[in-house]
Backbone as a ProteinNet text record, in pm:
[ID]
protein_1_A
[PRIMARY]
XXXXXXXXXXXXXXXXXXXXXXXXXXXXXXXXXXXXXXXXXXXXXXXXXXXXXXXXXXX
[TERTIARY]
-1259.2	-1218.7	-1134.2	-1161.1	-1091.4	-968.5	-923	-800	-754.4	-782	-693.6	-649.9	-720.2	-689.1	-559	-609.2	-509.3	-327	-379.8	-286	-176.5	-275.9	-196.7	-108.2	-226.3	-145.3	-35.1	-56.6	124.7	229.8	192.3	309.3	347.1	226.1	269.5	317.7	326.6	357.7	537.9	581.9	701	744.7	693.4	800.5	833.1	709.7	759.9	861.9	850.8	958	1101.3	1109.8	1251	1271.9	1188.4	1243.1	1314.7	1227.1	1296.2	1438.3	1458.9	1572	1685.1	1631.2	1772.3	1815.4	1746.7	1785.2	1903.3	1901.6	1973.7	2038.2	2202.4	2351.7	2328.1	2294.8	2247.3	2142.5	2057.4	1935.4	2023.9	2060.4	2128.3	2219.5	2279.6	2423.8	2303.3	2169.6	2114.1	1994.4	1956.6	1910.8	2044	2113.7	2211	2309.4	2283.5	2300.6	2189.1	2100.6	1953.6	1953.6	2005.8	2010.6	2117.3	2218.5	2324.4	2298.6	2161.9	2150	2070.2	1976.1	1843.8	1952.7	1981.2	2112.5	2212.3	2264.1	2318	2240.9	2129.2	2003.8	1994.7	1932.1	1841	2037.1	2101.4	2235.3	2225.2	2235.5	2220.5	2136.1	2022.5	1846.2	1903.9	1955.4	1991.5	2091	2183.1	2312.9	2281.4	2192.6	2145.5	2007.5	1922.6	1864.1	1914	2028.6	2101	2182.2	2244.1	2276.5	2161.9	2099.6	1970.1	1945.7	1928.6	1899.5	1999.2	2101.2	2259.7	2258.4	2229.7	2217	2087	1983.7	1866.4	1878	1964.6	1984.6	2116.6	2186.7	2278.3	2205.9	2067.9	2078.1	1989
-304.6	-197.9	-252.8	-408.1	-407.5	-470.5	-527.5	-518.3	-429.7	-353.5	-224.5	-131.6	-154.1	-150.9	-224.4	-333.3	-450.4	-397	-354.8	-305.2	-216.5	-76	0.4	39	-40.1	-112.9	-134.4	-250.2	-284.2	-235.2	-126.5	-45.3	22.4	99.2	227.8	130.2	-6.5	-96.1	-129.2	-135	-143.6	-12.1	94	171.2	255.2	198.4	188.8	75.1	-49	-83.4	-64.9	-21.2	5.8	152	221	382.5	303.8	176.3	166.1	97	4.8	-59.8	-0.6	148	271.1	315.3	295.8	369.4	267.9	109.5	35.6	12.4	-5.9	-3	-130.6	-245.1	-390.8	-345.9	-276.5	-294.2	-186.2	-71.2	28.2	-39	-169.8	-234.5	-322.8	-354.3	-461.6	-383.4	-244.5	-181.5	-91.8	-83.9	-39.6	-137.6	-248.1	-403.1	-386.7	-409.2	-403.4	-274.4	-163.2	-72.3	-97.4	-151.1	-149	-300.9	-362.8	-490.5	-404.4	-356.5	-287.4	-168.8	-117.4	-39.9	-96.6	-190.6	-292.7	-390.8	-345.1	-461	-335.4	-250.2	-113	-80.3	-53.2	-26	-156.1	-259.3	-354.9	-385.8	-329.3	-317.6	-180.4	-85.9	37.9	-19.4	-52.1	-102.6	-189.3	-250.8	-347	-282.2	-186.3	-127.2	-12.6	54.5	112.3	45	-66.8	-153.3	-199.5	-194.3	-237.7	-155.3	11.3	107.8	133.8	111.6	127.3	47.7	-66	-189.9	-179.8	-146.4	-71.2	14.5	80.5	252.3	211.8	78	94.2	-3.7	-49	-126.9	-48
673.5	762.3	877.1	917.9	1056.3	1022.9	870.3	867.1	820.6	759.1	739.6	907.2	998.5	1115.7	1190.3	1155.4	1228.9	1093.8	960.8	905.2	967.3	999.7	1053.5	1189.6	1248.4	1424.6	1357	1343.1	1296.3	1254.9	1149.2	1055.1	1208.6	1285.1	1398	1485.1	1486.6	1599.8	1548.7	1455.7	1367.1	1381.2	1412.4	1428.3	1531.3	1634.3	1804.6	1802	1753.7	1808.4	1772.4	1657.9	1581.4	1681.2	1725.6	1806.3	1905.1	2001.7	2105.6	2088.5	1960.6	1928.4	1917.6	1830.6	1793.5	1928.9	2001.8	2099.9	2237.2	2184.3	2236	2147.7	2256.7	2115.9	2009.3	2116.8	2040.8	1897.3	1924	1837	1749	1766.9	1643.9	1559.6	1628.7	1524.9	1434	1488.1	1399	1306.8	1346.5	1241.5	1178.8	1193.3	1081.8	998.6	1020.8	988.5	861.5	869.2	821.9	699.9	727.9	618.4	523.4	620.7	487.2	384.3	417.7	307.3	218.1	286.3	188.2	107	159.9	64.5	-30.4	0.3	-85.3	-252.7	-174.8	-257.5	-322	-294.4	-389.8	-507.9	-449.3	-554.1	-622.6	-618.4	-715.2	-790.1	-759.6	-880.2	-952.1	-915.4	-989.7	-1087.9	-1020.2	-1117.4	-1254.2	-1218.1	-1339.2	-1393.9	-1348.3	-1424.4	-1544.3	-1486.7	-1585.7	-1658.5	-1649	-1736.1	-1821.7	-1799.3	-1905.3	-1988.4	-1912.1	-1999.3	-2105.3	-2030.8	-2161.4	-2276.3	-2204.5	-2345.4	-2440.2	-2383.1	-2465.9	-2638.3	-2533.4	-2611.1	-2680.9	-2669.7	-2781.2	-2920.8	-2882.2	-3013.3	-3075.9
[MASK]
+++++++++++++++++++++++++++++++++++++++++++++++++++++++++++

């Protein structure tokens, strides 16, 4: 129980601090820095998961 505590502090503690970051120009260029990798990464697991599915379904 008391880490699932110390768990959730943290998640609600991660996203006090990302509110206060968006809200400074510095911290918005480095969380929108930050989305466009995780965005970059997730299109490239898609891209090659449907390449997989294509190559699947042609044999």
């Amino acid at each position: 129980m008391k880490n699932t505590l110390w768990f959730l502090l943290g998640i609600v503690g991660g996203f006090v601090a990302a509110h206060f970051m968006s809200k400074d120009p510095r911290g918005n260029e480095l969380l929108a820095s930050i989305d466009a990798r995780i965005s970059g990464f997730t299109d490239a697991l898609t891209e090659a998961y449907h390449a997989e599915v294509a190559r699947d379904t042609e044999d």
